[in-house]
N, C-alpha and C positions, 0 to 999 in steps of 0.2 A: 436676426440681421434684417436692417430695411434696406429692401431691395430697389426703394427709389434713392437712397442714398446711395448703396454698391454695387447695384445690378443683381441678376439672377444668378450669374455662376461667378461670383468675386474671385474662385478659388483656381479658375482660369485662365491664363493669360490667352486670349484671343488675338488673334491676326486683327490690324484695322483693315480699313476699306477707305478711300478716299476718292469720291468722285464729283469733287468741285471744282475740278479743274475747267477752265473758261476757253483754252486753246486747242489747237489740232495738232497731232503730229501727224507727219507724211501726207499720203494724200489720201487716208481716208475719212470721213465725216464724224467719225466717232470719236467722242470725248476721250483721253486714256484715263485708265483706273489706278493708282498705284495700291500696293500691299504694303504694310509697315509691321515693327512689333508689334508685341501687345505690352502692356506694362507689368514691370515686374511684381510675382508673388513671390510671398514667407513659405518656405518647405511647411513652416510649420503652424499657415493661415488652422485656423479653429474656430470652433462657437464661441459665443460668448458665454458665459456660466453665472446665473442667476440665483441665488438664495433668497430667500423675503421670510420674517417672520410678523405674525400679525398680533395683537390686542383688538380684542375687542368686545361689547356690550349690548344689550339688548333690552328695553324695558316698555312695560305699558302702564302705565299710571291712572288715576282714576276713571274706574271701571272701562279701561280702553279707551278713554278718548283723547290723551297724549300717549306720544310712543314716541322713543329716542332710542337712535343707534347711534354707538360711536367706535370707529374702528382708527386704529394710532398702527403705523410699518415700519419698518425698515429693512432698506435690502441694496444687497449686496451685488454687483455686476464686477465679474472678475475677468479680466482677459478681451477687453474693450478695445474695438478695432482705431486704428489711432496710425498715424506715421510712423516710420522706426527710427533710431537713429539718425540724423544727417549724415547723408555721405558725402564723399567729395565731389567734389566738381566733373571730376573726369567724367563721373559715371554717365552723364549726358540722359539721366532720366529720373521723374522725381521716384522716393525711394517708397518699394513697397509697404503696404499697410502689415500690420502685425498686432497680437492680441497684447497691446504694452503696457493697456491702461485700467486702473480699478476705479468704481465707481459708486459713493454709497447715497441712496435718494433715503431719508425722512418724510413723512406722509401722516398726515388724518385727514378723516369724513365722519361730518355730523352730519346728522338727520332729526327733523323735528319735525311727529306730524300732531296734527289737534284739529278734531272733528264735537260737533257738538250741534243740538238743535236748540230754534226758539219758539218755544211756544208751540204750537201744532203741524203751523203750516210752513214754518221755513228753518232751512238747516244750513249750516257752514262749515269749509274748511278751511285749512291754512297748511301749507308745509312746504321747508324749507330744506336746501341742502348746499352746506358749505364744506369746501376742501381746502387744504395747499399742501405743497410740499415743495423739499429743497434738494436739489442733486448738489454731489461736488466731487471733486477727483482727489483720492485718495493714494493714488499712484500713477504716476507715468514715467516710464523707461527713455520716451525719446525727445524731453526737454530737462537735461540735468542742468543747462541755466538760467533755466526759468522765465523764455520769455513768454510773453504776455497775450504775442500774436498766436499759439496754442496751447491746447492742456497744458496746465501746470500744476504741480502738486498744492490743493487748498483754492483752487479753485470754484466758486460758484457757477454752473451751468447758467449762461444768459448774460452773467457779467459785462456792463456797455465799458470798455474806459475810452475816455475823451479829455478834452482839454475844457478848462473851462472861463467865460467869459466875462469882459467889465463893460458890457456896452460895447458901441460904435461909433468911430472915430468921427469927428462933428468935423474935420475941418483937413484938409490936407497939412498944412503949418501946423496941426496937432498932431497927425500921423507920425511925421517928420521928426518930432520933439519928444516923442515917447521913448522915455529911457530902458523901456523894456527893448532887447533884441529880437526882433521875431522875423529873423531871414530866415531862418532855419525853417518855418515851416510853409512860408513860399519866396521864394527868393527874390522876387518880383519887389519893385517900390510899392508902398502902401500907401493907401489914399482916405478920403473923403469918406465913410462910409461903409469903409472895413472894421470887420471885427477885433477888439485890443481885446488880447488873450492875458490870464493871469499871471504872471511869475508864481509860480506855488513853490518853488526849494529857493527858492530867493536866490540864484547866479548872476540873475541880470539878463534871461535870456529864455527863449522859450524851444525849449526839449523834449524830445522823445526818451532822454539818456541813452542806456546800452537795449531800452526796450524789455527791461525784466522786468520781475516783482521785485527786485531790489534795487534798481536802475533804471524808473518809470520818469525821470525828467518833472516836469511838466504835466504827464498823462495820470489821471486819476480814475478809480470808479464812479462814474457819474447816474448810472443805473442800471436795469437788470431788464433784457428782455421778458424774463419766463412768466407766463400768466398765474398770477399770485391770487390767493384767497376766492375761486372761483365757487361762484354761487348761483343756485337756481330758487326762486318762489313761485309755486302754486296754490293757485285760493280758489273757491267755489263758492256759490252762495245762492241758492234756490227758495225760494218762495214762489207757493201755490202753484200756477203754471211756468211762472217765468225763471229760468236760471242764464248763473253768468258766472263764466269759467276764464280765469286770466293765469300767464304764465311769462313769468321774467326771467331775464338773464343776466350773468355780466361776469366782471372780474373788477377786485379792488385794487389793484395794483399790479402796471406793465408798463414800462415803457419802451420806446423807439424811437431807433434811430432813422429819420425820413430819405427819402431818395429825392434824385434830381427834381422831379413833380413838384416837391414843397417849396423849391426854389426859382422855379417855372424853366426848367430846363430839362430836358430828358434827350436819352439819344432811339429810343423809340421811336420811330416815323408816326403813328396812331397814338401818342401820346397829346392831345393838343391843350396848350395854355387856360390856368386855369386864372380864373378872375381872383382864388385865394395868395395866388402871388406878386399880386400888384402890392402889398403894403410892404414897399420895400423904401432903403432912405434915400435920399435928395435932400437937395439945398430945399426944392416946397414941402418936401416932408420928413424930416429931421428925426421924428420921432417912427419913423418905418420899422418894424418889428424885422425884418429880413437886412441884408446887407444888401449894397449896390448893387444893379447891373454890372459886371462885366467884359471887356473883352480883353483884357490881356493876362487871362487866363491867372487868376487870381484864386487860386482853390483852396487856398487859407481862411477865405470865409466860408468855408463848410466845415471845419473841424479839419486840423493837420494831422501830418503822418497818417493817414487814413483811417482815423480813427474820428468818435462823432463829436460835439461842443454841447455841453449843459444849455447854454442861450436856446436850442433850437430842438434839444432832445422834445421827444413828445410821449405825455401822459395818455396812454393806451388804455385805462381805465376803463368802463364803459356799462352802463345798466341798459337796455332791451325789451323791452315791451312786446317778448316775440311772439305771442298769439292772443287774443281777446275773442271769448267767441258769447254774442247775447243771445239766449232760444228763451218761445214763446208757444207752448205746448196745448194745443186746440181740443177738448174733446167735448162730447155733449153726446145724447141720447142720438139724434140723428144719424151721427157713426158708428154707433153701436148698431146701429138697427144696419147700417153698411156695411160691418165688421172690419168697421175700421178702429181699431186701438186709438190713436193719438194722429194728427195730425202737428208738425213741430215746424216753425218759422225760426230760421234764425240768419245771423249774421257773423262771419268771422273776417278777422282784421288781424294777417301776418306782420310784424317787423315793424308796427305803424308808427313807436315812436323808441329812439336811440337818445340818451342823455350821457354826454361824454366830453371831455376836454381838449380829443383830437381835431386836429383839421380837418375841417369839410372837406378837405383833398382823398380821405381814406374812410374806408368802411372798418368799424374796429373788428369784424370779423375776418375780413382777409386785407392782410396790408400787405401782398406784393402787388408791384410793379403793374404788372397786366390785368391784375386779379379785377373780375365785377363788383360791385357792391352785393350786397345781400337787396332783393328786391324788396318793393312794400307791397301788399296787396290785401283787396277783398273779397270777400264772396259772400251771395246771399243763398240761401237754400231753401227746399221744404224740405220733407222729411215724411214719407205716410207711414204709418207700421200696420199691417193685419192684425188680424187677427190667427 
């Protein structure tokens, strides 16, 4: 169990504590404390129960200088902590977690390395490592109607659904005239500059339906958060004194759904406006990649129903250039006679260069909300060795 997602003792109900209170009672100076429940546990909370079987390979190819592993999984998570049933209303607390849900992930890792020299004085390598895999839920007890907003049976882990979009409304007298309905997903009049969402079941309106897999309205799969086809390269290449050692990262496929930030909005006080959300539309700028400013509360140009819009979904892909390091290795009779081994010059350059599709707004290594970028940096060194 992660214990940033359930705490240390899930299996617990603990007393709260509440000491946010802003006022006094009587006459002395001290805030009062209240005590509340704690939230309800399953008699019958449990581990969660893992099986995985593996495949896998091993080879070295001529006279050692390739070598490929490849290892293929699958496994099984049985008893997956998850909501129980809905209860009614009365109960005046959401309902405890319970083992309800099964979970099967698919997996492989390839491995390619290849080492080889040229000639006398200089030698190479190269080696790469690629992954993915796919979770999905193959049982859940406590959505037997399948909606959408959690687990449901057939599930992909990451699944985005959102609505999806035809452009933005160029003209208010176009807003107005669009035979598609779409109160439903802000109730507000539409204007100048909002997003025209697609009828996809063709009603004539735009829906969430009953909010299931078989009563999605409107809402589609539009993409998949989980980091798909994750891949590392390292290469080496020396000659005589000099070597140069590089290492990449990335992922081919992830996308995301953006926060307020992309849209120059956040309720973050430390959050401040970024220049990447100025290309939004206007009568001067017609072609704005974002929807209008506004103010009466128009939250149908973010994706309705609280769910995200393809228009604005963002390709989380991303290749990394995450270490470059150049050394230049000194030695000569002089330091022999000093017992000195080698003296080594070099340079190393973290993070220096990111190739990706995201918005400048987010570092593809950490896309929340508060999160820092990943820094860039250098450094230079020497290096003595003894003898």
């Amino acid at each position: 169990m992660d214990p940033t997602q359930f705490g240390y003792f899930p299996y617990i109900s603990n007393y709260g504590v509440n000491t946010a209170y802003s006022y006094i009672l009587g006459s002395t100076t001290t805030l009062p404390v209240s005590i509340y429940p704690g939230s309800l546990v399953s008699p019958d909370f449990t581990w969660e129960s893992v099986t995985q079987w593996d495949l896998g390979t091993e080879m070295e190819l001529l006279q050692r200088r390739l070598s490929v592993s490849f290892d293929y999984y699958t496994r099984y998570t049985k008893g997956m902590l998850a909501a129980s049933l809905t209860p009614p209303a009365v109960l005046g607390t959401p309902a405890p977690r319970i083992n309800a849900a099964n979970l099967k992930t698919k997996g492989w890792e390839l491995s390619i390395n290849w080492h080889d020299n040229i000639g006398n004085d200089a030698s190479y390598r190269v080696g790469v490592v690629l992954s993915n895999s796919d979770a999905y839920i193959t049982k859940y007890d406590g959505n037997a109607t399948g909606l959408i907003s959690t687990y449901y049976v057939g599930q992909h882990l990451g699944d985005i659904w959102g609505l999806k979009a035809d452009g933005l409304f160029q003209s208010d007298a176009e807003a107005a005239s669009y035979p598609i309905n779409q109160s439903q997903v802000y109730g507000g009049q539409w204007h100048a500059g909002d997003v025209r969402y697609r009828d996809l079941d063709g009603d004539g309106k735009i829906t969430s339906g009953k909010g299931t897999v078989d009563s999605s309205g409107d809402l589609r799969i539009i993409g998949n958060n989980t980091p798909r086809y994750q891949y590392g390269v390292s290469a080496g290449l020396s000659w005589k004194n000099l070597d140069l050692d590089i290492f990449l990262q990335g992922v081919a496929k992830m996308n995301w759904v953006p926060d307020g930030r992309f849209y120059g909005i956040s309720s973050e006080w430390d959050v401040p406006m970024q220049l990447a959300a100025n290309d939004y539309w206007s009568y001067e700028n017609p072609n704005g990649f974002l929807p209008r400013p506004y103010i009466d509360g128009g939250r149908g140009n973010r994706g309705g129903f609280g769910y995200g819009v393809d228009r604005y979904l963002q390709n989380a892909a991303y290749l990394r250039v995450k270490q470059l390091t150049l050394g230049y290795t000194v030695t000569n009779a002089w330091l022999t006679k000093a017992k000195i081994n080698g003296v080594k010059f070099y340079v190393t350059g973290q993070n220096i260069l990111t190739f990706t599709k995201l918005s400048k707004l987010y570092d593809p290594e950490n896309l929340s909300l508060m999160g820092y970028p990943i820094s860039k940096s250098w450094a230079f060194g020497l290096n003595i060795t003894l003898k």
